[in-house]
PADREN-269730 format. One record per residue (C-alpha): z, y, x; residue number from 1; residue in one letter. Coordinates in steps of 0.001 Angstrom, whole numbers. Example, Ala and Ser with C-alpha at 12.3 -4.5 7.8 and 13.67 -1.06 7.14 Angstrom:
BEGIN
w,v,u,k,r
7800,-4500,12300,1,A $
7140,-1060,13670,2,S $
//
This chain:
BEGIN
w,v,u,k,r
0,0,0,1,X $
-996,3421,1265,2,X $
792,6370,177,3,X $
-568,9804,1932,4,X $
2289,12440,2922,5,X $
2863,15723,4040,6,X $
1614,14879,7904,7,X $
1512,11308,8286,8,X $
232,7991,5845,9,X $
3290,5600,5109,10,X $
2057,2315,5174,11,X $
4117,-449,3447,12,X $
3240,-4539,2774,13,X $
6267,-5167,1054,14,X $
8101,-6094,4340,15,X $
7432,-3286,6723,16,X $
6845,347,6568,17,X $
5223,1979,9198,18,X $
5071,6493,8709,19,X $
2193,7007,10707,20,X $
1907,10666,11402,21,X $
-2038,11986,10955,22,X $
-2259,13298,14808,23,X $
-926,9554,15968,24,X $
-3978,7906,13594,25,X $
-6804,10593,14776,26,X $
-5324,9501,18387,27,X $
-5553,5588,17966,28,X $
-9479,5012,16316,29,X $
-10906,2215,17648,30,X $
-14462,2703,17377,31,X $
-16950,2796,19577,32,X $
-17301,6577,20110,33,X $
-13517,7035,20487,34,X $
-13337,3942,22949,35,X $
-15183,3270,26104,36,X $
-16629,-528,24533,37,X $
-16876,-2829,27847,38,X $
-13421,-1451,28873,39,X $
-11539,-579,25603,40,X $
-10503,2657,27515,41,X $
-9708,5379,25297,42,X $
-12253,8445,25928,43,X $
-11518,10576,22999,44,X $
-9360,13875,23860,45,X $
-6419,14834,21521,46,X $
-6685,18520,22345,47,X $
-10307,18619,20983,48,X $
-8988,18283,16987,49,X $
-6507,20782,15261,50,X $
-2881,20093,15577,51,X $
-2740,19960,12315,52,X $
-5544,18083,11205,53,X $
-5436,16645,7548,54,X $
-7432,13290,6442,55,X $
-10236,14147,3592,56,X $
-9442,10377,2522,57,X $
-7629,7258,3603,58,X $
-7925,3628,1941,59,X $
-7101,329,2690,60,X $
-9460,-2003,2798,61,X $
-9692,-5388,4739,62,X $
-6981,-5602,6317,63,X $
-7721,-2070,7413,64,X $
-6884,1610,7715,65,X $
-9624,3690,6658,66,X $
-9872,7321,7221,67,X $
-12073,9951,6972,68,X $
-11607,13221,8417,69,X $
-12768,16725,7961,70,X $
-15852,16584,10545,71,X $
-17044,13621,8729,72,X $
-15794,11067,11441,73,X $
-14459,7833,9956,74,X $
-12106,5627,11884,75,X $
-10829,1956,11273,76,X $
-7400,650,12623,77,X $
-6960,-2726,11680,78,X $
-3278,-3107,10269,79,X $
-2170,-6431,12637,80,X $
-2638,-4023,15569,81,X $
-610,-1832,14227,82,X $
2094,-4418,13572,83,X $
1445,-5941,16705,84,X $
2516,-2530,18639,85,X $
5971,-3373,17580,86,X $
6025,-6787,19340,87,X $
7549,-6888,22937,88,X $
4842,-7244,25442,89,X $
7054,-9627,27867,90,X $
9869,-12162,27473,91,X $
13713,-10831,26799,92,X $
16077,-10306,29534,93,X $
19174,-12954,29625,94,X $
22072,-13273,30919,95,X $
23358,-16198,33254,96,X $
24964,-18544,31492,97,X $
27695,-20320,33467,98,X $
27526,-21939,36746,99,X $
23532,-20624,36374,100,X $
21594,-22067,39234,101,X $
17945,-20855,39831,102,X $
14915,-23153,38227,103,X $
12804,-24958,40491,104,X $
9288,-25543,40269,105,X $
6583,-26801,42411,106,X $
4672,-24778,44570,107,X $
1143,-25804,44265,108,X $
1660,-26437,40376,109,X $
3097,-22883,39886,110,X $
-367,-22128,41923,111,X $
-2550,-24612,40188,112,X $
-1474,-25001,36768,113,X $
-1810,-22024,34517,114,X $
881,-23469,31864,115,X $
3588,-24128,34846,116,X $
2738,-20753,36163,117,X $
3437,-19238,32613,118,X $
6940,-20753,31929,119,X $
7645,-19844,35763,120,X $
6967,-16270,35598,121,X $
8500,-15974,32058,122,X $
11445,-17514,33251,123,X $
11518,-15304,36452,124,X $
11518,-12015,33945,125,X $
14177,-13712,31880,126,X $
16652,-14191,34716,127,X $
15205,-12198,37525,128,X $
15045,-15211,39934,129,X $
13093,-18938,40252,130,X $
12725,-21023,43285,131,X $
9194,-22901,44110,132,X $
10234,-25807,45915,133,X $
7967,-28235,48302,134,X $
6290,-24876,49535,135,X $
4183,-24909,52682,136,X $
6162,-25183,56108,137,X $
3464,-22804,57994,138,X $
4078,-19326,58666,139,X $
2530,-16930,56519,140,X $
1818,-18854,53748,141,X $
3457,-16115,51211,142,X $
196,-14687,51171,143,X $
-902,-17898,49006,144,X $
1401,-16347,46227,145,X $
-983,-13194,45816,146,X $
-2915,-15689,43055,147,X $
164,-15127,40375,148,X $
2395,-12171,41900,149,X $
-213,-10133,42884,150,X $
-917,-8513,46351,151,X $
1681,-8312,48965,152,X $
3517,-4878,48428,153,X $
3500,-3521,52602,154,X $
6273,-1695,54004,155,X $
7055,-555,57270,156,X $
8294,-2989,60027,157,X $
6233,-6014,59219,158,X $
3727,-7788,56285,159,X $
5610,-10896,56825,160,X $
9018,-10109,58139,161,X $
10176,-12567,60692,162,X $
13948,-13501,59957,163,X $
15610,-15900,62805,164,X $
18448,-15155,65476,165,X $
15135,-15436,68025,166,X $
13358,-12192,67073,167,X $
12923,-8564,66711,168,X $
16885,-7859,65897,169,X $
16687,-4441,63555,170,X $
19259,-5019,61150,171,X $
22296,-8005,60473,172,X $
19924,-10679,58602,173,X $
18615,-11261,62447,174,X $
22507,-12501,63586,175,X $
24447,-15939,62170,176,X $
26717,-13348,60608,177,X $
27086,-13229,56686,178,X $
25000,-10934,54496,179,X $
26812,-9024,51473,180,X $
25057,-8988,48700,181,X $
22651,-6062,48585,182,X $
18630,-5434,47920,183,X $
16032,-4556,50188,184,X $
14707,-1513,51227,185,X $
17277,738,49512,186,X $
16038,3391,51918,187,X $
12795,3878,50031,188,X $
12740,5857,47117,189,X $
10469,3274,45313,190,X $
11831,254,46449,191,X $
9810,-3251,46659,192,X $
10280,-5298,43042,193,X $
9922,-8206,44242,194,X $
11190,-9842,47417,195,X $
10211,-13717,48089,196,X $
12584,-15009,50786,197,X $
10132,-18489,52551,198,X $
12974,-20792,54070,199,X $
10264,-22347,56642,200,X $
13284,-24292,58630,201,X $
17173,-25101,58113,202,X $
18943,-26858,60377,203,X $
21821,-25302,60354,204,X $
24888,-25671,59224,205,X $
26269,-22935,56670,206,X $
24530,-19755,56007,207,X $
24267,-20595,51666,208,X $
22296,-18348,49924,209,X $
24409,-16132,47399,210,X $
22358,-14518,44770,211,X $
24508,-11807,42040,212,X $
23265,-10675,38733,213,X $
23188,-7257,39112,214,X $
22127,-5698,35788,215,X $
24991,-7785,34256,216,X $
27259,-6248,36783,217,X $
25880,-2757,35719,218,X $
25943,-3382,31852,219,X $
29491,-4610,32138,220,X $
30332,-1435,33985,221,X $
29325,420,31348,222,X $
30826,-1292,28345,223,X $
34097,-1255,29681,224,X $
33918,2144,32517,225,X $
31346,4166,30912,226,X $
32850,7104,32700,227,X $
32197,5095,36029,228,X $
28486,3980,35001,229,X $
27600,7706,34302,230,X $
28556,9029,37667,231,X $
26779,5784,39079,232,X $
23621,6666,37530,233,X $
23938,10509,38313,234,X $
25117,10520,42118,235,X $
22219,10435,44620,236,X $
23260,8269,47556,237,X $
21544,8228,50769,238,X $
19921,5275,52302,239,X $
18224,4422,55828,240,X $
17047,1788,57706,241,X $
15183,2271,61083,242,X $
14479,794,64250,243,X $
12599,2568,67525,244,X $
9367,2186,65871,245,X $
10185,3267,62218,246,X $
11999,5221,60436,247,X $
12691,4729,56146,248,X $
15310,7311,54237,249,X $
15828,7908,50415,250,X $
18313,9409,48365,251,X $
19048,8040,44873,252,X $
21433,6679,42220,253,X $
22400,3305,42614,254,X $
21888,2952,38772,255,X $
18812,3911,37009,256,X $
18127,3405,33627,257,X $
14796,4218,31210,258,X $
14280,6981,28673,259,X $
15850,4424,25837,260,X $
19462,3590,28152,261,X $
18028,180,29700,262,X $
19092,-637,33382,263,X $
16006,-749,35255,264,X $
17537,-682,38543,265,X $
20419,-1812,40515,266,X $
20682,-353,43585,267,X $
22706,-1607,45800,268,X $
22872,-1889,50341,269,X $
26368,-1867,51536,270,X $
24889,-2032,55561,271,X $
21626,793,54705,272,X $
24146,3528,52736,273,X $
24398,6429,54862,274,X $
27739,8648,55098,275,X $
27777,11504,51888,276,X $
28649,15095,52376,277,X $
32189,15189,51970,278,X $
31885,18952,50453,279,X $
29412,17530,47643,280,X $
30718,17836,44236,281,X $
31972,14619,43009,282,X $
32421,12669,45834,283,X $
35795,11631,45357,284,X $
34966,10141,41867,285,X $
32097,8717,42893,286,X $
34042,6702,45544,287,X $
36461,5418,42627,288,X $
33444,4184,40807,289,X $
31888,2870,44096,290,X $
34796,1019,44592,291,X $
34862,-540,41569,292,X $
31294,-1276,41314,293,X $
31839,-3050,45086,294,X $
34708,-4950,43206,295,X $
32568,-6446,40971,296,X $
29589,-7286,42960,297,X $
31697,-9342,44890,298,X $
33314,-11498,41614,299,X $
31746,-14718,41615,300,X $
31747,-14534,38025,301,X $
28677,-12720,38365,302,X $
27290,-14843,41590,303,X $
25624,-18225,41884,304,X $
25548,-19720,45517,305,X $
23541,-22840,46584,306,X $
21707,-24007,49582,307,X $
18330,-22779,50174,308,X $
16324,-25792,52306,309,X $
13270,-25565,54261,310,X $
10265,-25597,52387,311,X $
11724,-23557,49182,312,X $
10744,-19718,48420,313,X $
13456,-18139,46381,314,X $
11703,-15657,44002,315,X $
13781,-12321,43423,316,X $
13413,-9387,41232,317,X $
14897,-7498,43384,318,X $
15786,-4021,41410,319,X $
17833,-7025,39288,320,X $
19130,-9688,41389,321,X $
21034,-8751,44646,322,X $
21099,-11598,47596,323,X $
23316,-12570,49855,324,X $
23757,-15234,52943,325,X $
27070,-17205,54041,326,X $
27300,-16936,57774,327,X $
26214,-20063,59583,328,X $
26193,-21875,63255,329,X $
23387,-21875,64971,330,X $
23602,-25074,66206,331,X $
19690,-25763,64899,332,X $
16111,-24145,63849,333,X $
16654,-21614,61418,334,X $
13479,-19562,60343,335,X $
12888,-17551,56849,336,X $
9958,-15375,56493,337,X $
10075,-13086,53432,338,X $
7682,-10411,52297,339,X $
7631,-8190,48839,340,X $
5045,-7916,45689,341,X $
5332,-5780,42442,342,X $
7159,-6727,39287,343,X $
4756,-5424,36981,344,X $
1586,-7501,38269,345,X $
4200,-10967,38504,346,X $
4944,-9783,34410,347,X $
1833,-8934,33390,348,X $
50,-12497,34774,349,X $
1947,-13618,31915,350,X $
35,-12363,29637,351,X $
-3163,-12862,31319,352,X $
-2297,-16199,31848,353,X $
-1175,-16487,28476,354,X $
-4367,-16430,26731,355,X $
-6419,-18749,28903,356,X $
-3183,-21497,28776,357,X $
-4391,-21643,24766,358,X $
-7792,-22057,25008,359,X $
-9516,-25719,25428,360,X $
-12619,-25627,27516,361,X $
-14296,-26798,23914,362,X $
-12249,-23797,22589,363,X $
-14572,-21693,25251,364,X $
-17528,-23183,24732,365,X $
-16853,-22106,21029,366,X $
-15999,-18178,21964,367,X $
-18890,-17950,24219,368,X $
-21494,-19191,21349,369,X $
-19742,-16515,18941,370,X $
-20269,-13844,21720,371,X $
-23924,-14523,22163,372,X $
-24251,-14887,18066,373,X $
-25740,-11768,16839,374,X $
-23993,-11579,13473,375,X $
-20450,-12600,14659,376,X $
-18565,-9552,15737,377,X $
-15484,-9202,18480,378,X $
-13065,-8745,15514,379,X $
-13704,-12140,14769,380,X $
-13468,-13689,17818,381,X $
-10193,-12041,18001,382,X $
-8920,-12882,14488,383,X $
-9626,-16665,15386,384,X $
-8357,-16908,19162,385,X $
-6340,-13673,19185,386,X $
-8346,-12349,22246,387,X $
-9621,-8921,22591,388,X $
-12913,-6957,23097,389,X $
-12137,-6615,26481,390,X $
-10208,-10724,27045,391,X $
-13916,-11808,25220,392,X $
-15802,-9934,28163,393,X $
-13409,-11016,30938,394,X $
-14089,-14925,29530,395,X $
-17893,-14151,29777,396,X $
-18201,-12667,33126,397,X $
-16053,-15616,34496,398,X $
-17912,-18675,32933,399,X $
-21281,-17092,33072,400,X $
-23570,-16137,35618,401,X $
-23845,-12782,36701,402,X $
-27326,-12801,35017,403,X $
-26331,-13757,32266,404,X $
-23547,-12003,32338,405,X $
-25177,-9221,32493,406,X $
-28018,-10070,29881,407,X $
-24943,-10798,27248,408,X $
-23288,-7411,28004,409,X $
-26527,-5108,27334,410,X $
-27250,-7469,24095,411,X $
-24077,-7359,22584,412,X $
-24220,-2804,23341,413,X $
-27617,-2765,20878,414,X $
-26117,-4869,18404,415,X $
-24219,-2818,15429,416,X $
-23355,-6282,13827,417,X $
-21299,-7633,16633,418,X $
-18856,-4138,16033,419,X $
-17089,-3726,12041,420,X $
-16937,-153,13029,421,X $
-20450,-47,13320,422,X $
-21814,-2256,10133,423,X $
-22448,-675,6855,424,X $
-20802,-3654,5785,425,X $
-16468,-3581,6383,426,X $
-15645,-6838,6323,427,X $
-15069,-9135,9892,428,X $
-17952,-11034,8558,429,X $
-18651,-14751,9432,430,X $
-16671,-16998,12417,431,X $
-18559,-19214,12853,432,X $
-22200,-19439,15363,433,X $
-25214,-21582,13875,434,X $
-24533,-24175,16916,435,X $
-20741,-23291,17799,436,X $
-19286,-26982,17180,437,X $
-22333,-28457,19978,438,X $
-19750,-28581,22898,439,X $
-21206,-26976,25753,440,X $
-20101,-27304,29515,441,X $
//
């Protein structure tokens, strides 16, 4: 049911209501002159209409918003995407549950198998941590990991740092000693979001790996010291790590949250914070709160240790999960090699993952007959497999060849009928191809 207000359309289905103000439904049109078609880029330009454009009409009509507006433009915006804005892109955040001890999985499945790699990286953003276990013994083999976390994020000192008692010595993970808990790189501003630490060899005895929840450590701060959490997320502390050849420094809060109160980052390097101004404003309440924040780091309520043999990779998110090492004897071979990627390309593999891990190769053989058929349009590709304009493109140009490829794409741009925005006709139309159920390989 449509009901048209003052500056917005309230849109109800007897479950939901959605108030969807008139600038907000000029701004999301999804035809073909308002989007960019091969990409599904926006290209129209909000400041080009009046700010307080009115609709001439708007009617609902297969599963559609329909609106036409003063210069005679007419835009469709099917009602499941709207609905579908709501839903959260990636899997929810948990807590640990008791005596929590990281998930294995295989290293050449998590490479290989698209549905291992899937529950791997959704349990990774659940919990902030996995391990992949019977991992490569060779140096440098964190590279391999590019295919599902995305390219290695660089900072300064190496690629591929080299940790062992043996080697370039620039900070206390290079001695037998213990390692508080703590994350990497708190002396850039943007730190790394993920850190993969490679155990290559372990032959000595001791030095456990310790890893500590750290948003729970933050959230409980703030349910029961919300005076401490504020100052925690409000006091810049300074940060540095260097060595004769480099030289990293930042200043932040060890706490930062998002625009809607979420911890996004824990912040947190006991051996990289620098000293503070003593004449600063604050500093003697932020101490308190440091204090207490150091308390609970270090309550193994919040910690979950276990041994970390050669030929694992334990999988961080680091602005989440702090890590930590037991000191050991270095009676034997002890070599780790870790090296960093980015959160977002790890969480968003899920997705793209996602939509292949559904589809059997008959189930392709099926979309790419409805994307050559003239009279089947996107929107029904996507109503049957759930995939996209630009997921139906991204299928061709992998399984065909770039000729045809190519062919397909400026075939399917001359073709009104394969776009409902573009047919004088509304309606998805038909799902089905003349020879669709002929497997093809």
């Amino acid at each position: 049911m449509i009901e048209i207000k003052q500056d917005s359309v309230l849109l109800s289905d007897g479950t939901d209501q959605y108030d969807l103000p008139f600038l907000w439904l000029r701004d999301n049109c999804q035809c073909d002159e308002c989007r960019i078609t091969e990409t599904q880029e926006k290209q129209f330009l909000l400041h080009t209409i009046p700010v307080d454009i009115v609709p001439e009409s708007v009617e609902e009509k297969d599963n559609n918003i329909q609106i036409i507006w003063p210069d005679k433009h007419k835009s469709i915006i099917p009602i499941d995407l709207i609905k579908n804005s709501q839903s959260s892109r990636y899997p929810e955040h948990l807590s640990w549950p008791n005596e929590f001890k990281p998930t294995k999985y295989k290293w050449n499945d998590f490479l290989s198998e698209k549905h291992i790699a899937v529950d791997a990286l959704e349990t990774f953003v659940r919990y902030g941590v996995i391990i992949l276990k019977d991992a490569p013994t060779e140096s440098n083999s964190l590279e391999l990991l590019s295919k599902r976390l995305g390219p290695i994020h660089e900072v300064l000192f190496e690629r591929i740092h080299n940790v062992s008692v043996t080697g370039h010595v620039y900070n206390v993970a290079h001695t037998p000693k213990g390692l508080p808990p703590h994350n990497d790189f708190a002396s850039y501003k943007s730190q790394p979001s993920v850190q993969v630490l490679h155990m290559l060899e372990n032959e000595c005895e001791g030095g456990e790996s310790i890893i500590v929840d750290g948003w729970q450590v933050a959230k409980d701060l703030q349910d029961q010291e919300p005076e401490y959490f504020s100052i925690l997320k409000n006091f810049n502390v300074p940060f540095r790590e260097f060595d004769e050849d480099n030289e990293t420094y930042a200043e932040a809060p060890l706490i930062q949250c998002s625009s809607d109160g979420n911890i996004e980052s824990f912040r947190f390097s006991n051996q990289l914070m620098q000293m503070i101004d003593p004449t600063r404003d604050g500093v003697r309440d932020f101490y308190k709160a440091y204090h207490e924040i150091s308390l609970r780091v270090h309550d193994n309520k919040y910690r979950s240790t276990f041994r970390l043999n050669g030929g694992e990779a334990l999988v961080v998110a680091s602005l989440r999960v702090l890590h930590a090492r037991e000191p050991f004897i270095p009676s034997g071979k002890r070599h780790l090699q870790d090296a960093y990627f980015c959160y977002d390309n790890a969480a968003n593999n899920i997705v793209l993952l996602s939509n292949w891990v559904k589809l059997s190769e008959a189930d392709i053989s099926r979309i790419i007959e409805m994307a050559w058929e003239d009279r089947t349009p996107f929107e029904a590709i996507e109503a049957q497999f759930k995939l996209s304009h630009d997921d139906v493109t991204k299928l061709m140009r992998q399984n065909l060849k770039k000729k045809s490829f190519n062919l397909w794409r400026e075939r399917v741009r001359a073709r009104k009928t394969k776009h409902v925005s573009l047919r004088e006709f509304g309606s998805v139309g038909r799902h089905h191809s003349y020879d669709q159920h002929k497997y093809k390989k």
